[in-house]
DOVEXNU-383489 format. One line per 10 residues: number of its first residue (from 1); their letters; for each residue z, y, x of N, C-alpha, C. Coordinates in Angstrom, 2 decimals, decimal comma. Layout:
! DOVEXNU-383489
NUM) a) Z/Y/X/Z/Y/X/Z/Y/X  ... $
//
This chain:
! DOVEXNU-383489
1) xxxxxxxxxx) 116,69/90,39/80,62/116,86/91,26/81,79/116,97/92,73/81,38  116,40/92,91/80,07/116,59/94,52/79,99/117,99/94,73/79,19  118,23/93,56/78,59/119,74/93,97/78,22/120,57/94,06/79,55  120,18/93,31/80,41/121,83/93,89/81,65/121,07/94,86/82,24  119,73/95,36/82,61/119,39/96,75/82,87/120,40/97,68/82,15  120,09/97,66/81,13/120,83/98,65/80,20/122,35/98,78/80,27  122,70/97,41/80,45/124,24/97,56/81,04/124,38/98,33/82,10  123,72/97,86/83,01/124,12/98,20/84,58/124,30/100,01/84,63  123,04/100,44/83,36/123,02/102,02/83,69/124,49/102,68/82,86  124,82/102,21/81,94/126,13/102,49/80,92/125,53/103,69/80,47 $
11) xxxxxxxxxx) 126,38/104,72/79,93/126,37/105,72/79,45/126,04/106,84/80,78  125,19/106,34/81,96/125,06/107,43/82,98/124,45/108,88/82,21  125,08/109,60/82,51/125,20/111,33/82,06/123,63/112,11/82,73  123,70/111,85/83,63/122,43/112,55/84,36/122,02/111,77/85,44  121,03/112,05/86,28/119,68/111,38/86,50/120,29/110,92/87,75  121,33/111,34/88,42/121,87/110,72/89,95/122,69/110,07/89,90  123,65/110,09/88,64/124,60/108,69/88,47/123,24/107,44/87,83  122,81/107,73/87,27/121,47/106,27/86,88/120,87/106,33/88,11  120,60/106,97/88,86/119,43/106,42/89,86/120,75/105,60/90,74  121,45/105,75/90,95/122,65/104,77/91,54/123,17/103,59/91,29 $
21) xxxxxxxxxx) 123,10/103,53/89,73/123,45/102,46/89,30/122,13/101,29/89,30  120,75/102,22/89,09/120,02/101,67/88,60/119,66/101,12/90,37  119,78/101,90/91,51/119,72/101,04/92,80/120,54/99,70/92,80  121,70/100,19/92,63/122,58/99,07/92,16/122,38/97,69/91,53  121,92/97,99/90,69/121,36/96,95/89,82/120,11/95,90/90,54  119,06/96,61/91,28/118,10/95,85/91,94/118,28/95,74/93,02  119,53/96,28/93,77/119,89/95,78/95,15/120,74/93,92/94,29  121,44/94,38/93,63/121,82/92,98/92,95/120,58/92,03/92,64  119,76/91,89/92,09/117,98/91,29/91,82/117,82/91,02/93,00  118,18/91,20/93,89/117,14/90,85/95,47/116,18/91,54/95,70 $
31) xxxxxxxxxx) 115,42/92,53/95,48/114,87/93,67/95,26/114,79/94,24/96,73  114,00/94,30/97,37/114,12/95,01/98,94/113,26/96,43/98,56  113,76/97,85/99,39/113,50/98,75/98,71/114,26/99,54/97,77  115,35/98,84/96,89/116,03/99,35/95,50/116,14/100,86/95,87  116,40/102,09/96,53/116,97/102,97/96,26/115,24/103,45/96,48  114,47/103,08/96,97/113,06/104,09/97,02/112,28/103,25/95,44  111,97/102,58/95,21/112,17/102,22/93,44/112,59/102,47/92,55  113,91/102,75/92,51/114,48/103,28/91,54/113,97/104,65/91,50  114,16/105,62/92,95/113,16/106,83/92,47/111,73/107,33/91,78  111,13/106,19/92,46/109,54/105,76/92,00/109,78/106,09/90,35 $
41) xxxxxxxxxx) 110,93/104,85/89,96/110,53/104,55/88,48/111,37/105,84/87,47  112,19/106,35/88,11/112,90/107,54/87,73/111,89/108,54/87,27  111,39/108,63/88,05/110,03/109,79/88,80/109,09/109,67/87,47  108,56/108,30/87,25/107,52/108,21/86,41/108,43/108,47/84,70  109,48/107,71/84,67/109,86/107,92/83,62/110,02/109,82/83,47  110,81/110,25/83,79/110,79/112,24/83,54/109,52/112,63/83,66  107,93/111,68/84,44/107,20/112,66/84,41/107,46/113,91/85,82  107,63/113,44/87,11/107,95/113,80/87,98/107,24/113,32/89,17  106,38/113,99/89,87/106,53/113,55/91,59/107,99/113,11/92,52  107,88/111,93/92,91/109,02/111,55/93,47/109,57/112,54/94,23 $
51) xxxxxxxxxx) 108,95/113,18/95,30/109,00/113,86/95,80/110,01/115,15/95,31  109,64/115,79/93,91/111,13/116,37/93,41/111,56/115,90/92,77  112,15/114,44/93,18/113,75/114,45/92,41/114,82/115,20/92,76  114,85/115,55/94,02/116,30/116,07/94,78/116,81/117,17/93,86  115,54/117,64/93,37/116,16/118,96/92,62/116,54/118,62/91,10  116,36/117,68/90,80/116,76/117,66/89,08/117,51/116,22/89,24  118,19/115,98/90,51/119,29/115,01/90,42/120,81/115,18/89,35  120,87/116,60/89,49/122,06/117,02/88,53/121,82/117,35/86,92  120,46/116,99/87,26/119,83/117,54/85,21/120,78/116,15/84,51  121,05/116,81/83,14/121,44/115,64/82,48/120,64/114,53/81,74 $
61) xxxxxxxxxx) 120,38/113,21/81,45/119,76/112,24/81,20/119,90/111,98/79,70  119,39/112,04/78,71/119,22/111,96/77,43/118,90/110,39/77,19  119,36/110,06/76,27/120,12/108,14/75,29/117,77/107,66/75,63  117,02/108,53/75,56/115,89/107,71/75,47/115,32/107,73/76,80  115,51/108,74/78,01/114,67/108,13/79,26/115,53/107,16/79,33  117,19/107,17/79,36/117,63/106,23/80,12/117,74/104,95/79,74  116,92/104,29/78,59/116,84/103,41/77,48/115,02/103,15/78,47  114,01/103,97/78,98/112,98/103,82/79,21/113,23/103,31/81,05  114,42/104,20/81,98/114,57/104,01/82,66/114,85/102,34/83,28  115,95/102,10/82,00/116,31/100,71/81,90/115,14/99,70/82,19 $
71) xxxxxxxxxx) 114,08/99,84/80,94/112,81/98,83/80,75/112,38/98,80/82,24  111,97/99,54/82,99/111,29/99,67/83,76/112,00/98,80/85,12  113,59/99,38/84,90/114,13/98,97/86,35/114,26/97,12/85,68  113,90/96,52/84,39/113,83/95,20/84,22/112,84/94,87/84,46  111,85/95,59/84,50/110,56/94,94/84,68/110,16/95,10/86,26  110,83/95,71/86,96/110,79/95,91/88,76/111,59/94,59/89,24  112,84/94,44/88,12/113,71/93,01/88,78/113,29/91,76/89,12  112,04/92,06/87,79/110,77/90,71/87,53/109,93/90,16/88,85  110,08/91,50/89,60/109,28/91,48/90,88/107,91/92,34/90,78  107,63/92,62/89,27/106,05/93,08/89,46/106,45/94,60/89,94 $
81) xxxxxxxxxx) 105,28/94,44/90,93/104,69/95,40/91,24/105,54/97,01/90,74  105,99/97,91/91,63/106,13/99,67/91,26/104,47/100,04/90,88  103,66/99,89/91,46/102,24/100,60/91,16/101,62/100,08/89,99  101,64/98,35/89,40/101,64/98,21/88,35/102,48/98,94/87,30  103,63/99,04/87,47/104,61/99,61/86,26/104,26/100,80/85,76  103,91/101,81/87,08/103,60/103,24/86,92/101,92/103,52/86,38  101,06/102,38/87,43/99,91/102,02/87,28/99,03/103,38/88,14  99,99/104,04/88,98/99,12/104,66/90,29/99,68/104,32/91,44  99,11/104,47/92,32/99,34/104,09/93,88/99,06/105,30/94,82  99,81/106,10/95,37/99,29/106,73/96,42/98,68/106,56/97,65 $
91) xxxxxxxxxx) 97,64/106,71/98,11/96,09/106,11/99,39/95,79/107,60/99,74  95,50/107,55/101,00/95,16/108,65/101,69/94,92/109,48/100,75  96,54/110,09/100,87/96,75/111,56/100,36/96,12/111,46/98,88  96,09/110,58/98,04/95,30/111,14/96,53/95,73/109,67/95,59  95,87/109,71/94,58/96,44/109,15/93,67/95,27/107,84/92,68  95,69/107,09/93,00/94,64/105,90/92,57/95,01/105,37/91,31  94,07/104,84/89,85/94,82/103,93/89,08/95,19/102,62/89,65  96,23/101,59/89,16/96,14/100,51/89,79/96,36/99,53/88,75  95,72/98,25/88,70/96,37/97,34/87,63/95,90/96,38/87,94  96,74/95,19/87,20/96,76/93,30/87,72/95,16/93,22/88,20 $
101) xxxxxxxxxx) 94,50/93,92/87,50/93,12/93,23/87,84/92,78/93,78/89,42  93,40/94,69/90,08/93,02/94,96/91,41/94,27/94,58/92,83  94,04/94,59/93,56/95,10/94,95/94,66/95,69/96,13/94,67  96,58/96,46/95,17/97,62/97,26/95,31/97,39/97,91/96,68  96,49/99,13/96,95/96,10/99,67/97,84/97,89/100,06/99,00  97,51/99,01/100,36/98,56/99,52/101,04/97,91/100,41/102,20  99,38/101,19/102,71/99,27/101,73/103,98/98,54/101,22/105,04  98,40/100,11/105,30/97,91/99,61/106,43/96,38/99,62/106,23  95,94/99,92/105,32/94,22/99,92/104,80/93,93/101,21/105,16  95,08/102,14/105,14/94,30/103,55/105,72/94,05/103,75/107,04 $
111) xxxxxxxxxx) 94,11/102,78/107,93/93,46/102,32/109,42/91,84/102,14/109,20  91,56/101,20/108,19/90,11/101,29/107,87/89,73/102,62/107,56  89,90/103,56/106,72/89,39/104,60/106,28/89,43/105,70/107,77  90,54/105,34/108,39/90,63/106,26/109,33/89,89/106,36/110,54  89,15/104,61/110,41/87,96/104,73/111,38/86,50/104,64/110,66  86,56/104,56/109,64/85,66/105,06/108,42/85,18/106,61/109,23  86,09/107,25/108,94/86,17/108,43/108,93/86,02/109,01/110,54  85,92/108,56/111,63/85,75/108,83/112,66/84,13/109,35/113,82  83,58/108,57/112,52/82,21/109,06/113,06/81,53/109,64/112,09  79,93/110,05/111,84/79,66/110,30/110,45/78,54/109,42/110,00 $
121) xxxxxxxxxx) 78,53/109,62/108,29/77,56/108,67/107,87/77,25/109,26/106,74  76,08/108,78/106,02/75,46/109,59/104,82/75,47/108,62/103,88  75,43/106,94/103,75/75,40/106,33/103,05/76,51/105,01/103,24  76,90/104,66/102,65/78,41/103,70/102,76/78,51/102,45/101,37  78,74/101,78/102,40/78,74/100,29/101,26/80,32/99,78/101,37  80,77/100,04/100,23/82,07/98,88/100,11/82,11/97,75/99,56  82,46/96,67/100,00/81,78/95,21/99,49/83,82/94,61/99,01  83,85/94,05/97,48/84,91/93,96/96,89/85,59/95,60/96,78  85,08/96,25/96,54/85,70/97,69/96,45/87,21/97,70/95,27  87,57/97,00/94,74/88,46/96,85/93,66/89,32/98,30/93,08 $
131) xxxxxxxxxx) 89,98/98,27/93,50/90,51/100,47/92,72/89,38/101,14/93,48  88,91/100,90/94,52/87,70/101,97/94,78/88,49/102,63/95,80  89,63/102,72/96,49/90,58/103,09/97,43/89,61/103,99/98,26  88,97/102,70/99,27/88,58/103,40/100,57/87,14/103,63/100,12  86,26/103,15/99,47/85,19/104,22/99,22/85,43/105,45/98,79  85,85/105,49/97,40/86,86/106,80/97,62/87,53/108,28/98,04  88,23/107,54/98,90/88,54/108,24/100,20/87,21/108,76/101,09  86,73/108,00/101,43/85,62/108,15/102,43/84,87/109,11/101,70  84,24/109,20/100,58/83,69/109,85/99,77/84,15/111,28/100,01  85,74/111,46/99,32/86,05/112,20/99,07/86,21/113,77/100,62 $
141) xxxxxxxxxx) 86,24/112,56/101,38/86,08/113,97/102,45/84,93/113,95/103,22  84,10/113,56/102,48/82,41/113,24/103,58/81,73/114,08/102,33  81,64/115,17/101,67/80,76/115,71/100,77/79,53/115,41/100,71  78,90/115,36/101,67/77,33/115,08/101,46/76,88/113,66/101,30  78,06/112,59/101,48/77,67/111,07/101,57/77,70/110,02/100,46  76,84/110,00/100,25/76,41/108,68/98,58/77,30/106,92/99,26  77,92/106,67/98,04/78,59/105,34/98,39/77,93/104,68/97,34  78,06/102,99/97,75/77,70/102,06/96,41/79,17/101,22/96,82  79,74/100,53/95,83/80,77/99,70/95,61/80,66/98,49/94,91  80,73/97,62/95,21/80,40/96,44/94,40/81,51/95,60/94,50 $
151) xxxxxxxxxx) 82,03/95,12/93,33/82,70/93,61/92,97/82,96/92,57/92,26  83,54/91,27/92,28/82,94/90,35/91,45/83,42/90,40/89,85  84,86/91,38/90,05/85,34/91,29/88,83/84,90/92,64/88,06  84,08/92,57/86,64/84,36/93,40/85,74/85,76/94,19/85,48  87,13/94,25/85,72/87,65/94,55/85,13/88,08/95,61/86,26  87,86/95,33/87,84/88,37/95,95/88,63/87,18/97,31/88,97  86,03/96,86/88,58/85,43/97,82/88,39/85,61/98,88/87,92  86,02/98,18/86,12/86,64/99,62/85,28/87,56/100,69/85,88  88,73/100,02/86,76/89,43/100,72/87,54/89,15/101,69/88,33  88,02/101,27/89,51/87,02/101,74/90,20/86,68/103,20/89,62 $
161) xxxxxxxxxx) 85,68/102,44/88,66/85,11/103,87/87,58/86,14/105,42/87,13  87,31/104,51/86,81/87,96/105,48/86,39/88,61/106,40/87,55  88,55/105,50/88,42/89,33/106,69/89,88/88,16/107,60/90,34  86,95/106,72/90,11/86,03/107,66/90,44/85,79/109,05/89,53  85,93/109,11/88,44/86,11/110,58/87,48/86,92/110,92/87,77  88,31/110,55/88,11/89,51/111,01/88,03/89,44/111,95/89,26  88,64/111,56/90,46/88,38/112,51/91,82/87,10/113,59/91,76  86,45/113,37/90,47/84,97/113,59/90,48/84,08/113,30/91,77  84,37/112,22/91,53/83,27/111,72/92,69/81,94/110,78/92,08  81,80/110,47/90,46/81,29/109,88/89,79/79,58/109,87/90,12 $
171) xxxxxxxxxx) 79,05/111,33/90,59/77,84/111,31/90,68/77,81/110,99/91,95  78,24/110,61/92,51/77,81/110,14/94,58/78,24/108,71/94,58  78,80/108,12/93,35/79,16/106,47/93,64/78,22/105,82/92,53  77,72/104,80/92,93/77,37/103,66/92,55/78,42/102,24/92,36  78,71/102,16/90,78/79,47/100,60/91,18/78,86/99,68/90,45  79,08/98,29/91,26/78,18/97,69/89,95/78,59/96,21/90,51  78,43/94,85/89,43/79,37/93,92/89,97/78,06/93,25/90,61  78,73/92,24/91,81/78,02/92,03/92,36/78,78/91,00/93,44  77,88/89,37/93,65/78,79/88,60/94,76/78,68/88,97/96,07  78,97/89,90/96,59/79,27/90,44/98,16/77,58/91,08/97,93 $
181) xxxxxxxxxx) 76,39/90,75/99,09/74,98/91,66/98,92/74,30/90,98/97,67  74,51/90,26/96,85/73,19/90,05/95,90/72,93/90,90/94,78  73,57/91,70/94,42/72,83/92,79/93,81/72,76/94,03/95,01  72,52/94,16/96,02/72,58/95,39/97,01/71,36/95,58/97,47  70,59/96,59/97,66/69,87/96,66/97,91/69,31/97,84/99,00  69,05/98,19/100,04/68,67/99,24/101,36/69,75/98,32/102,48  69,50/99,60/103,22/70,56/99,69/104,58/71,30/101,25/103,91  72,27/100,46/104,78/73,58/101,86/105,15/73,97/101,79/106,47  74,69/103,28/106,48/75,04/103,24/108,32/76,33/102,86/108,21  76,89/103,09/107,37/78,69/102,44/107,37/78,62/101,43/105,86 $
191) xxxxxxxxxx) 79,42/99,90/106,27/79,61/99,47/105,53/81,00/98,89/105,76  81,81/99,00/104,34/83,45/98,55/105,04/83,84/97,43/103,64  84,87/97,24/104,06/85,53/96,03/103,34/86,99/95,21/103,66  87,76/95,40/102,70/89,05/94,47/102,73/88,66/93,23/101,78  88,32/92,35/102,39/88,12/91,39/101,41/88,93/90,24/101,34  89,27/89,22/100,34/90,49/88,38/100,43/90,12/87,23/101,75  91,49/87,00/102,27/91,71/86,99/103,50/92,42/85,84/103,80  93,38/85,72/102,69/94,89/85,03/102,88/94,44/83,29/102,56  94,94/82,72/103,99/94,48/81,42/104,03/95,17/80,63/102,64  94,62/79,48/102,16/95,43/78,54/101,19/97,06/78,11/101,31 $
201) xxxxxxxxxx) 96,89/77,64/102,58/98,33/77,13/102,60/99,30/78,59/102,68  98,90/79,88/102,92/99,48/80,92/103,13/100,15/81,58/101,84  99,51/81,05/100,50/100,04/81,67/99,20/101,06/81,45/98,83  101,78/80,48/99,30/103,56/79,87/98,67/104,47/81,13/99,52  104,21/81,48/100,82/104,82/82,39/101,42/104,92/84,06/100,68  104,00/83,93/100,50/103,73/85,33/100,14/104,80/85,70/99,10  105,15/86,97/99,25/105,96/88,00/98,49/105,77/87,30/96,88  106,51/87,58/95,67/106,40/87,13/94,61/105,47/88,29/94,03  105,80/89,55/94,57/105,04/90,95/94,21/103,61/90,47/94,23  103,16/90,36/95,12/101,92/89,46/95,43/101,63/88,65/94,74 $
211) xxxxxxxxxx) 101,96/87,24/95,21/101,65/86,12/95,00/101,51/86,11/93,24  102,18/86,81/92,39/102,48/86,28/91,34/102,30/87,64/90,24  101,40/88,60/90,91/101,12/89,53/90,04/99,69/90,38/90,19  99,34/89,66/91,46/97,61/90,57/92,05/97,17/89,24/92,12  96,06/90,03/91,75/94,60/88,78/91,35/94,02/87,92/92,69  94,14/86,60/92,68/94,12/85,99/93,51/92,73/86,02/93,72  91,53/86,28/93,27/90,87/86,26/93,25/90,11/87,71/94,62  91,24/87,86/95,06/91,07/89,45/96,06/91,93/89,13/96,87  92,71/88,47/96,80/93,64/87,75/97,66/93,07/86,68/98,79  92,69/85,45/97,58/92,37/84,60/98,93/91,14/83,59/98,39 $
221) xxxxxxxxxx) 90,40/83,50/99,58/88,97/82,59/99,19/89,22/81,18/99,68  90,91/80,89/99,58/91,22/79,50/100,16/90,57/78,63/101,16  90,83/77,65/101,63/90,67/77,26/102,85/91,38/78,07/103,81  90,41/78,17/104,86/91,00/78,98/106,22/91,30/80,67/106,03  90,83/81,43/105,26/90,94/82,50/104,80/89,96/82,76/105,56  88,61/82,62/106,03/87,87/83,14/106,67/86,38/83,39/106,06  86,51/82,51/104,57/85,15/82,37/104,23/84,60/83,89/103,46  84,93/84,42/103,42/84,21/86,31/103,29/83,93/86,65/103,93  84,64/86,36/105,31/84,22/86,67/106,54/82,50/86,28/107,23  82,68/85,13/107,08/81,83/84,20/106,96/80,39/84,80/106,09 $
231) xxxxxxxxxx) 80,35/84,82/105,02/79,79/85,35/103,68/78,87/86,76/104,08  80,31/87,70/104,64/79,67/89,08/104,38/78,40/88,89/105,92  79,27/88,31/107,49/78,37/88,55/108,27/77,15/87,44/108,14  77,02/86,78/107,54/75,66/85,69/107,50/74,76/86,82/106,52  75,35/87,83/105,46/74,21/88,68/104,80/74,31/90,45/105,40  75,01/90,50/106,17/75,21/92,10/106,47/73,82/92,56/107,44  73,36/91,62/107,74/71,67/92,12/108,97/71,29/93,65/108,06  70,48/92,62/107,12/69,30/93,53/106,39/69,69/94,60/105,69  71,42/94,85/105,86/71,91/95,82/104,84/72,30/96,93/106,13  72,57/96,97/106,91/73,24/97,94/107,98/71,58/98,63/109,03 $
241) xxxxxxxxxx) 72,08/99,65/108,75/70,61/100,63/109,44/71,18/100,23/110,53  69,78/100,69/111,86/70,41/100,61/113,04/71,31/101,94/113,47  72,30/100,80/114,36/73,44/101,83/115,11/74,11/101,80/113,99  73,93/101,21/113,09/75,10/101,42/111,72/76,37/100,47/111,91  77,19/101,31/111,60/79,07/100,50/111,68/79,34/99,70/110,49  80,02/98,20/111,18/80,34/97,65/109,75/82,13/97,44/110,18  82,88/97,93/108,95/84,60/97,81/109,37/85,28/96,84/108,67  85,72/95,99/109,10/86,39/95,13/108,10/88,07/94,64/108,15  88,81/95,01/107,24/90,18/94,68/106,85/90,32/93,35/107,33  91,28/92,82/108,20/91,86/91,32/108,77/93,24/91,02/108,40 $
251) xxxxxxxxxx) 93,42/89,46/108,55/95,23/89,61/108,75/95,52/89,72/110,13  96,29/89,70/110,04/96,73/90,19/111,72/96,79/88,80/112,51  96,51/87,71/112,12/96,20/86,86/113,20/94,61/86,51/113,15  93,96/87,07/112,44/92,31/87,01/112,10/91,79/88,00/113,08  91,99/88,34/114,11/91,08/89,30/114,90/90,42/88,09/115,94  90,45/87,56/116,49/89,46/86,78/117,35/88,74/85,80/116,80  89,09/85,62/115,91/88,01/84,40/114,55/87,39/85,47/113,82  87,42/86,57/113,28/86,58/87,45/113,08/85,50/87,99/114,18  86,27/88,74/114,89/85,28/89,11/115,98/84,63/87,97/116,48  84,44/86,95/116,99/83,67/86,24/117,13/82,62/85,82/115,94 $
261) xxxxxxxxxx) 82,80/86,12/114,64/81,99/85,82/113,71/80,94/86,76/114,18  81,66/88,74/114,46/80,83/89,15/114,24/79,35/89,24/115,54  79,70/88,54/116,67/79,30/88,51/117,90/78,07/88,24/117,41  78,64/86,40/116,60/77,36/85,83/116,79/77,05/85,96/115,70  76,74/87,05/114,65/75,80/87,50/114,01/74,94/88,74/114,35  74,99/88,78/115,60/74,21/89,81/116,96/74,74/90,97/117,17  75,88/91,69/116,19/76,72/92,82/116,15/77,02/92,92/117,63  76,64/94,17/118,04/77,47/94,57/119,47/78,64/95,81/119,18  79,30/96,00/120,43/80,42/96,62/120,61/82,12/96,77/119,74  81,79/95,12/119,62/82,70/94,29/118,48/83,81/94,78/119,63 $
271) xxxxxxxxxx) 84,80/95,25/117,97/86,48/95,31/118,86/87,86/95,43/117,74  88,59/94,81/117,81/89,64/94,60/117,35/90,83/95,52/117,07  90,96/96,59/116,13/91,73/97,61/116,41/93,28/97,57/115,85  94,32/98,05/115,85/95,59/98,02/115,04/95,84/99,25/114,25  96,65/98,37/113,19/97,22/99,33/112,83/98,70/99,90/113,21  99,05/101,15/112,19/100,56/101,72/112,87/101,74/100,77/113,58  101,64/99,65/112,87/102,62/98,98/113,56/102,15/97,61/114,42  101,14/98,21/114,85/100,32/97,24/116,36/99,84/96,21/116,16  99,72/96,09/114,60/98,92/94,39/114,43/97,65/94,86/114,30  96,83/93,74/114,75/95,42/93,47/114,29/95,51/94,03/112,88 $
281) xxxxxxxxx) 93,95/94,67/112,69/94,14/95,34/111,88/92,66/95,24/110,89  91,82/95,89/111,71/90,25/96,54/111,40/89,48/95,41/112,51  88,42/94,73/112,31/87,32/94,50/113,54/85,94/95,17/113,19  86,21/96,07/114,13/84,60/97,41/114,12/83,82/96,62/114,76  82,50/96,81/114,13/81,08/96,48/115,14/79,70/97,21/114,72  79,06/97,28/115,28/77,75/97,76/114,97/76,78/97,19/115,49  75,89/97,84/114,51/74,30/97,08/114,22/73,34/97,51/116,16  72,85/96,85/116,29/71,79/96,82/117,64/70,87/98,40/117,33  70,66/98,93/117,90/69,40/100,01/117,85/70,07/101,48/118,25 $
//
């Protein structure tokens, strides 16, 4: 694949005849997206915010990005992942590491943070925290508020860790691995979580980006996709102060099998919220008191 990459770009002269060809090329791959990818990977190769390419579209392209450009637009054809390739992800407004061992922080998760962020809190639990996204975030614009993060994998931790220096947020987070509460220990007033979701029979569907390059293990707890659900509210009592909010990431047909989990684990003012594009999204509830 990287030899017809390399074809496809030829002898392109500068950076707007390759970003054309190189759309070209992954609109051919089946590739949905190709012309916002190819910038992505343009971007990373020069060492650029996507954001200014417009202006160094006419710079000329030298025999080794466009030899690096190539690799990259073969390894996008593959299907993996832009945020793997580059290995950051942009999340509310700030720049995350990302790699196989975590999920791929999307847009639609900044609905959680955004009702994260709606009331206030001093202490915050993220349960599967994997890049550390929305603790994070939450962190990062709550100054005075201590987070703990916990997840099962060692490796997504490391990730974690490292976004956490990378924001200096290192002294206000706690991460540490852990199966959902058994290493946790207090109450918090906010506790949030995207945790894997995606029913069994649901994994053949899924995107190849997905399915075949993020750790299934954050993906899906097979069966009905409900058993985290399940998990977190049978242990969330003793961990949520009173009046404390717990937020949790759904698929968009999981809002009334959630919310009802969280009913009858005594949670009041359970409600089902959307995100930008009107699906089920978040189910908020809070603790009695």
């Amino acid at each position: 694949m990287t030899a017809a990459a390399r074809a496809a770009l030829g002898e392109a002269p500068h950076v707007d005849a390759a970003l054309r060809a190189g759309r070209a090329f992954l609109e051919a791959q089946g590739i949905e997206g190709a012309a916002r990818d190819a910038r992505r990977l343009m971007a990373h190769v020069l060492g650029l915010s996507p954001d200014r390419m417009t202006l160094h579209l006419a710079d000329p392209l030298g025999a080794e990005p466009r030899a690096g450009f190539a690799d990259l637009l073969a390894r996008r054809a593959a299907h993996e992942p832009v945020a793997q390739i580059t290995g950051r992800r942009e999340f509310w407004g700030r720049s995350f590491r990302v790699t196989r061992a975590t999920l791929d922080p999307r847009p639609e998760t900044e609905t959680l943070v955004e009702q994260a962020l709606a009331a206030p809190f001093a202490r915050v639990l993220d349960l599967g925290t994997g890049t550390g996204c929305i603790l994070l975030s939450c962190l990062a614009e709550r100054r005075a508020a201590q987070g703990v993060g916990v997840d099962l994998s060692p490796e997504a931790l490391a990730v974690a860790r490292a976004n956490a220096a990378d924001l200096g947020l290192t002294a206000r987070v706690d991460l540490r691995c852990s199966d959902w509460f058994a290493a946790v220990e207090g109450r918090f007033d906010l506790i949030v979580s995207n945790p894997p979701y995606i029913a069994a029979d649901e994994m053949a569907a899924l995107a190849p980006e997905v399915r075949d390059w993020e750790p299934h293990l954050a993906l899906s707890p097979g069966g009905d996709g409900l058993a985290a659900y399940r998990a977190i509210l049978s242990g969330v009592g003793p961990h949520l102060a009173p009046g404390g909010r717990l937020l949790l990431e759904i698929g968009w047909q999981q809002g009334a099998a959630v919310a009802a989990l969280a009913q009858a684990a005594g949670l009041r003012d359970v409600r089902v919220l959307p995100d930008l594009d009107g699906r089920d999204r978040v189910v908020a509830a809070q603790a009695p008191g």
